[in-house]
Structures are given as C-alpha cells and as structure tokens.
C-alpha positions as CSV (number, residue, x, y, z in Angstrom):
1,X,0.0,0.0,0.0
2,X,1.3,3.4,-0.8
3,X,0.0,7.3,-1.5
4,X,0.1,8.3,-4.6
5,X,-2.8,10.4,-4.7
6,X,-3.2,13.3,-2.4
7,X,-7.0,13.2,-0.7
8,X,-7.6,16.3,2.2
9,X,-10.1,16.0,5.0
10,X,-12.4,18.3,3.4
11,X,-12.6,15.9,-0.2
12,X,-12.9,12.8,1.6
13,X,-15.8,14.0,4.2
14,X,-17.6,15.4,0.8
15,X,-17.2,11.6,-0.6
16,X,-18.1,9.8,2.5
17,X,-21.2,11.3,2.1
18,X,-22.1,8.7,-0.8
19,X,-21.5,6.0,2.6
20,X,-23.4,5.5,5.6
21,X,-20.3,5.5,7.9
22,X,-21.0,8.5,9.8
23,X,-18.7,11.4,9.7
24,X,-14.9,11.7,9.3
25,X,-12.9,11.6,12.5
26,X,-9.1,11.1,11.1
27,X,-7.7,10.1,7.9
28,X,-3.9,9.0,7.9
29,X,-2.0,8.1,4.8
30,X,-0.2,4.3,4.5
31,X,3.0,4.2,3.3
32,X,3.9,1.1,2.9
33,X,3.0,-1.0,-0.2
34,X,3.8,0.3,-4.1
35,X,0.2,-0.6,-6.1
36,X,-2.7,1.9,-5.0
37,X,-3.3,4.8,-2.6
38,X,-4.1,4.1,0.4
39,X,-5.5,5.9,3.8
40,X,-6.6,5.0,7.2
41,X,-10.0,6.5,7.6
42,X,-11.6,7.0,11.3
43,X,-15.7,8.0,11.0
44,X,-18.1,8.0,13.5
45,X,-19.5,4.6,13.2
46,X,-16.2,2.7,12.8
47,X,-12.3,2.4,11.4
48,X,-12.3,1.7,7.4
49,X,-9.4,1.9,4.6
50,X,-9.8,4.1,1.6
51,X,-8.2,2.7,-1.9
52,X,-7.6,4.7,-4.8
53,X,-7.0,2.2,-7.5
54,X,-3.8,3.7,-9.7
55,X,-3.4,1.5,-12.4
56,X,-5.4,-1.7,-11.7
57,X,-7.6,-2.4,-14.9
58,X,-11.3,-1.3,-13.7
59,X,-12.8,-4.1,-15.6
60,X,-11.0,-6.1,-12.9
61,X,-11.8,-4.6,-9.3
62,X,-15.3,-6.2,-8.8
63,X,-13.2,-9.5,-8.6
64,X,-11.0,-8.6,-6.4
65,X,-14.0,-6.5,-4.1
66,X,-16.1,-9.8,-4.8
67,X,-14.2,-12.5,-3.9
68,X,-13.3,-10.2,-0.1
69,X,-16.7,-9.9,0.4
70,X,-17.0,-13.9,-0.7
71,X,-14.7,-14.4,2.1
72,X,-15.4,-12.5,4.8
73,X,-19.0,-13.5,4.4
74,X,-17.6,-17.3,5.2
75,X,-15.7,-16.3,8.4
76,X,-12.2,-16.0,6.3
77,X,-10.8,-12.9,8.5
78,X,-10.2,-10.4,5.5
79,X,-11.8,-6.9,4.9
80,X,-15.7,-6.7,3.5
81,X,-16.2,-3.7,1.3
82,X,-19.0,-1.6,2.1
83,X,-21.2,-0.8,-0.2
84,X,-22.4,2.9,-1.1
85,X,-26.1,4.1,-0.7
86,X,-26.8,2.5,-4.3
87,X,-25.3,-0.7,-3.5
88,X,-22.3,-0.4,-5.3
89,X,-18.7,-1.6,-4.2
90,X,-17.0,1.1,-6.2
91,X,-17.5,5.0,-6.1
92,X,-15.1,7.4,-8.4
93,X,-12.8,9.8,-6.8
94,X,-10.5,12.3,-8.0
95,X,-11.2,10.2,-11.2
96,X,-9.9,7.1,-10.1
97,X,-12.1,3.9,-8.9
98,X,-11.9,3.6,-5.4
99,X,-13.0,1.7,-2.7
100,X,-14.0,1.9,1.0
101,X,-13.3,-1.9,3.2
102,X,-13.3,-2.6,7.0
103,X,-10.2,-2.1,8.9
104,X,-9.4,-5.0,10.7
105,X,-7.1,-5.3,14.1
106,X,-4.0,-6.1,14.9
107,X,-0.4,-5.0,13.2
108,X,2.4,-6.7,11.0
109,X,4.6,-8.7,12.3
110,X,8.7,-8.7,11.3
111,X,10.5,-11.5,12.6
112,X,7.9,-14.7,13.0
113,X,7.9,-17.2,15.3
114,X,6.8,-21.0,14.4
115,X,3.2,-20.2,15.6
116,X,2.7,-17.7,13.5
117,X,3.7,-19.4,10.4
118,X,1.4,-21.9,11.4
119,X,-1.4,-19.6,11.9
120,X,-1.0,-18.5,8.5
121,X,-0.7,-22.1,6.9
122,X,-4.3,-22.6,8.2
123,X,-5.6,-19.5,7.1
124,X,-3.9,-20.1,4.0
125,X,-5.9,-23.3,3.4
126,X,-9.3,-22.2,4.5
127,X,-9.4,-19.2,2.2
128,X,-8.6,-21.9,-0.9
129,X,-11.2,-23.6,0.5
130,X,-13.9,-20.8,1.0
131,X,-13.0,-19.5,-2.1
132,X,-13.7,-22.8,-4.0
133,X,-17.2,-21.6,-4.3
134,X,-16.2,-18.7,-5.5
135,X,-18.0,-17.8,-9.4
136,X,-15.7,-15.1,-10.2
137,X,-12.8,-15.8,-13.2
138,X,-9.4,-13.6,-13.3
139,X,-6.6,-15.2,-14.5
140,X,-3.6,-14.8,-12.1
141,X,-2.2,-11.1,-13.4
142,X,1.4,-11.5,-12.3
143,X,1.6,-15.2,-13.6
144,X,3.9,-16.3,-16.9
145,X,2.1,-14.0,-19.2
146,X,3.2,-11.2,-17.2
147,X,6.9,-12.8,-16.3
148,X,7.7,-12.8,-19.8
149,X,6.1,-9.6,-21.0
150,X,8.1,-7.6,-18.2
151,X,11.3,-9.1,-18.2
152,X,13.0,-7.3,-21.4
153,X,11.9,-3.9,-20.0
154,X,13.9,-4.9,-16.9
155,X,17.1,-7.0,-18.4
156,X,19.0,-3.6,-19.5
157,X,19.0,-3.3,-15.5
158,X,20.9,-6.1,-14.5
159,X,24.7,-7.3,-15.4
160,X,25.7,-10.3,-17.7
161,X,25.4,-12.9,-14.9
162,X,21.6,-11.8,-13.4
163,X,20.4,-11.7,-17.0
164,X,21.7,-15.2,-17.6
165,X,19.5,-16.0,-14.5
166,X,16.8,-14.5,-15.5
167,X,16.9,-16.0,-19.0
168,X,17.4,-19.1,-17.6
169,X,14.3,-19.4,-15.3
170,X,12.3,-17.8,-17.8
171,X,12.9,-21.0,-19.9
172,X,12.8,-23.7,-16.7
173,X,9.3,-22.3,-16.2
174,X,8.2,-22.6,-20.0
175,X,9.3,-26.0,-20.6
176,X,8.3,-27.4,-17.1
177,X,5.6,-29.4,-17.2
178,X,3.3,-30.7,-14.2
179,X,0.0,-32.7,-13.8
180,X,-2.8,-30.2,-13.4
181,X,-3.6,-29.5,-9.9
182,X,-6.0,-27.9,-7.6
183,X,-7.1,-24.4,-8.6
184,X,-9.2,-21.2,-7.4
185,X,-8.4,-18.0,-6.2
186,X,-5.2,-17.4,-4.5
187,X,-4.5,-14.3,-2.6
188,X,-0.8,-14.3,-4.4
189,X,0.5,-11.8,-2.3
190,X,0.1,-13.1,1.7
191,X,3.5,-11.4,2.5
192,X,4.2,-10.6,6.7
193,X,2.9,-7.2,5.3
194,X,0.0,-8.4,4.4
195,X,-1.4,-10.0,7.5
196,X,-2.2,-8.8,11.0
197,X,-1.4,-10.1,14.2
198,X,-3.8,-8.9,17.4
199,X,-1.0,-9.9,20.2
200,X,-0.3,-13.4,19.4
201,X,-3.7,-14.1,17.5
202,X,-4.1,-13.6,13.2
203,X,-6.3,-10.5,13.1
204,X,-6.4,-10.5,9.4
205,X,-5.6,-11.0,5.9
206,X,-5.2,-7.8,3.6
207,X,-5.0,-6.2,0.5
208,X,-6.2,-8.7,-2.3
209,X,-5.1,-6.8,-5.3
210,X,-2.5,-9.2,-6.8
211,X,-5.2,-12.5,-6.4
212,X,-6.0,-14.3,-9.3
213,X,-7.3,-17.9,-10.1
214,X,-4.4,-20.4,-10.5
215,X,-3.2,-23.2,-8.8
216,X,-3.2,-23.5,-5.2
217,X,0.0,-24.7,-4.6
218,X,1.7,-21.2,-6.1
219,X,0.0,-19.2,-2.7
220,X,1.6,-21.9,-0.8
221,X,4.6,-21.2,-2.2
222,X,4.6,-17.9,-2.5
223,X,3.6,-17.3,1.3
224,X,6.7,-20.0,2.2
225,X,9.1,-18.0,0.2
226,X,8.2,-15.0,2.9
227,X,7.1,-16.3,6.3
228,X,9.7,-18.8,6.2
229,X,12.9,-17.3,5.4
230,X,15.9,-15.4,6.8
231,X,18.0,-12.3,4.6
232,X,19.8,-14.6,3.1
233,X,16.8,-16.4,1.2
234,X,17.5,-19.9,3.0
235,X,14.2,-21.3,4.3
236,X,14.5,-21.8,8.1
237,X,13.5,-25.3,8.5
238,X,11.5,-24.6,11.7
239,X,9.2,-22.2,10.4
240,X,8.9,-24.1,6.9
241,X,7.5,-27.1,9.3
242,X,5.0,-25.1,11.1
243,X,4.0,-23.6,8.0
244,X,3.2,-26.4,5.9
245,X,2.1,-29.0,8.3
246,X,-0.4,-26.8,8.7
247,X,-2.2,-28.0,5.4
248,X,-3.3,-31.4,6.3
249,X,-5.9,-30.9,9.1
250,X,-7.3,-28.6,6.3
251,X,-6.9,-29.7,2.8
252,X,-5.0,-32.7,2.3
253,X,-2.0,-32.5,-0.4
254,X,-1.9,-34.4,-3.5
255,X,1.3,-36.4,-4.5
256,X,1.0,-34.0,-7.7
257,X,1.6,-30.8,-5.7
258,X,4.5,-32.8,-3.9
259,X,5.9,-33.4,-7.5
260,X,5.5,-29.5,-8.6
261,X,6.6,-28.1,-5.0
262,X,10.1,-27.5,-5.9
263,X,9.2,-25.9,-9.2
264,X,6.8,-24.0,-7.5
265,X,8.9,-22.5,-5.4
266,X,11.0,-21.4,-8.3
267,X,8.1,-19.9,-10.0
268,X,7.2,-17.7,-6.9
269,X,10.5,-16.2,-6.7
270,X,10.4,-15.8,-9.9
271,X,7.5,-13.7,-9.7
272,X,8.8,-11.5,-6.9
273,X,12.2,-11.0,-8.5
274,X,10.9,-9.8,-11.7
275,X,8.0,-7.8,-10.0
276,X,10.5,-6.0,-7.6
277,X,12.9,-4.9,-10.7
278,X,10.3,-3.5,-12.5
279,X,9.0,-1.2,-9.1
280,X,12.8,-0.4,-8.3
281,X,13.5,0.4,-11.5
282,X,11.1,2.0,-13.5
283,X,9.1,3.6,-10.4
284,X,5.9,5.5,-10.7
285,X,5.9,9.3,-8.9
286,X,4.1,9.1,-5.4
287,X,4.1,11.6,-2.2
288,X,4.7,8.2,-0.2
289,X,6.2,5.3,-2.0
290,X,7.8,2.2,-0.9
291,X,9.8,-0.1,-3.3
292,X,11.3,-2.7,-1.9
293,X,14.9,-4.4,-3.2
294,X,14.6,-6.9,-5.6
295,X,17.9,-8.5,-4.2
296,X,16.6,-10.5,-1.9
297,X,14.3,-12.6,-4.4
298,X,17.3,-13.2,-6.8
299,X,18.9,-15.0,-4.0
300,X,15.7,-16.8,-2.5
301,X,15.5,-17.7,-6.5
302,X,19.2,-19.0,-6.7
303,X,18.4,-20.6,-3.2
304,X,15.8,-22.5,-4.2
305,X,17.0,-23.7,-7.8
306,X,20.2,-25.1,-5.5
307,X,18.4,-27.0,-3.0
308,X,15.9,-28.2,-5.4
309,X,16.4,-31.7,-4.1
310,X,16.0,-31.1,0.1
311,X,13.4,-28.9,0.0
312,X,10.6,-29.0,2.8
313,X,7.7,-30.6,2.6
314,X,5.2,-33.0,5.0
315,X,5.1,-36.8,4.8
C-alpha cells in the first residue's frame, strides 16, 4: 500500500457522504506497499481503509472487491467492502475507482515465530477452500504472461550474470511441465505485510489486489518463500515445518503438488524478483512510495534452484 494520490479532510468527508459511515474523524496516509493509494479512515461509526486504484484495470476490481466480500462473508478474516447508498462496491474519486473496506485489528509482524507461520498455513488453506465456491474468473495477473512480458523492460538493469539468471528461469518455467492440480483463487500476495497479528492471535488477511485464479500450490509457495525465510533467502526449516504441516488438518496434499513443489517455489521467486525490478527500477511518482529491493528474491530464487532436491515438505 502506498499514496500516490493526495486526498484532504475536506474531499474525503464530501465523498463519504455517498456512505453511511457517519462522519470523518481522522484520515492518515499508508505508506507502505507500491500498487494503489491508500489511507486510514476514522468515522463516526467505525475504522475503514480508503483505496484509490492507480493503475489496476477497472474491468478487474469487482473480482478482487467480490471474492473479499466472498470471504469474509464465510468467516475467512479479510476486509468486507462496504457498499455505497446505491449498492455499489466502487465509487469514483479524483477520477480514479476507489473503494472503501473494514479495517481489521492487529499490526504486522517482522520476525515470526513458528506459531505464526502456522497460523497463517491454516488461514492459507481455508481461504482456498472458502474460495472454491467462488463464481468469479481472473486469470492470475502477475503469472507467466506477465513474467515474460516484463522481463525485457527490466534485463537492461541487471549485469551479464543476473540476466543469464533470469533468462534461464524464464525458460525452466516454460518448458516445465506438471500434472494439473487444484485451482481457485489465490491471494498471491500473503507477504508478513500483508497480515495482522492482534498480540499473538491472526487479526487479518489484507490487500487482495494481486489475487487471481491459478493453482493452489503457487500461494503456498509464494507465502513460504516470505514467512519462512531469513535475509539470506535460506528457508528456516522450523518455520517451513510449522508452516506447511499446517495444510493437512485442512486440505490434504496431493502427491501432484508434492511433485510441482520444488518448481513451484521457483516460480514464486520468480515472480517477486521480476516484480520488484520492474518497481525499483522503472518507479511510478508518489508523495509516499515504498519499493522494496529486488535482491533478496534473486537470492531466494538462486536458493531454491540449489536445494531443489532437500526442499521441505510434510510426509
């Protein structure tokens, strides 16, 4: 979440009147995060967060407002949008789409502990399976297509030896080929900065505006490649345990996903490396923007193509 778009008090309390959330107490700008604007709003009747969709195709956001609303509605704990007077999820401002969703409690969380990593396993695995049910169809927007669309724009960037990695994954993830496995919407994005802790206890899951229907196993991976790590990239075998053991009480893993884990895990660095050179290098102007260093994803990504073979998994 970032701010790209400046809102005062005085536009916002003029827009809120579209909502029937009382009046406007506070309203604080987020920093972090490098897709929409964001702000904390404070009303009268409760604690909300205001997005500003930047460059997010509009054809797209009822999906994303949708399948949180899905969600919530079957005790996953994410935000629920709140409709306007006429019903709707969206409602223009300063000519952008935007959106107004629940806040929910609790804060990030930097350096996690076992429990926590287990906590979000099982979250992980009942939002695939709340989202099953889900009738809404968007193709995962930062899958392959995207990889290989965006990585000549960011190869001038990167010296003789990154390039060869890049090249070189690019083509592992073409020509790798698995047995088709369990799909739906995947959050795609369940970074430590994208869930809250209240004390000990999950709070919530935020900010759905990477997910996408594709296959199960890349959330899992991507959330592992996150919550499970240290600077270096290695996974920490502890945390890797908790994580994924906590899949089986909930959804039961195929020996197909066992087979595709390692390239998985591949694919979600992948995703991340080439995401984070595009942000850090060609950046968009913001008042408050956050870009984070795409570094640490070459490594995870060199990490993981060298221990392909004693990677962690459950029996």
């Amino acid at each position: 979440m970032s701010v790209f778009t400046k809102v005062t008090e005085s536009e916002l309390s003029e827009w809120l009147r579209s909502y029937d959330v009382g009046a406007l107490s506070e309203l604080k700008g987020i920093a972090a995060g490098i897709e929409n604007t964001n702000y904390f709003v404070t009303t009268t009747a409760g604690r909300y967060v205001l997005t500003l969709f930047e460059r997010l195709p509009e054809r797209d956001l009822p999906f994303y407002l949708d399948l949180m609303a899905h969600l919530a509605k079957r005790g996953i704990p994410c935000p629920l949008p709140i409709p306007n007077r006429a019903g709707a999820l969206m409602t223009p401002f300063k000519g952008k789409p935007a959106a107004l969703v629940t806040r929910l409690p609790g804060a990030t969380i930097t350096d996690p502990a076992p429990e926590h990593c287990a906590q979000v396993g099982r979250v992980l695995a009942d939002m695939h399976l709340a989202g099953a049910s889900f009738p809404g169809k968007l193709e995962n927007p930062r899958g392959p297509k995207w990889w290989n669309a965006t990585a000549p724009q960011v190869m001038p960037f990167l010296d003789e030896a990154q390039q060869r990695l890049l090249r070189d994954e690019l083509a592992f993830q073409s020509a790798h080929r698995c047995a088709p496995l369990p799909r739906g919407p995947i959050h795609a994005d369940l970074f430590r900065d994208n869930v809250l802790f209240d004390g000990d206890r999950l709070g919530g899951v935020v900010d759905f505006y990477f997910a996408g229907v594709d296959a199960w196993l890349f959330d899992v991976a991507v959330t592992l490649n996150d919550w499970c790590v240290d600077g270096s990239g290695e996974i920490d075998p502890v945390r890797a345990r908790a994580f994924v053991c906590a899949f089986p009480a909930r959804r039961p893993l195929l020996d197909e996903e066992h087979e595709a884990w390692p390239a998985m895990l591949r694919a979600a660095a992948l995703r991340f490396w080439v995401s984070r050179l595009y942000d850090f290098h060609l950046p968009r102007p913001g008042e408050l923007v956050h870009a984070h260093d795409p570094e640490h994803f070459r490594r995870v990504l060199e990490r993981r193509i060298a221990a392909a073979d004693r990677l962690p998994w459950v029996a």
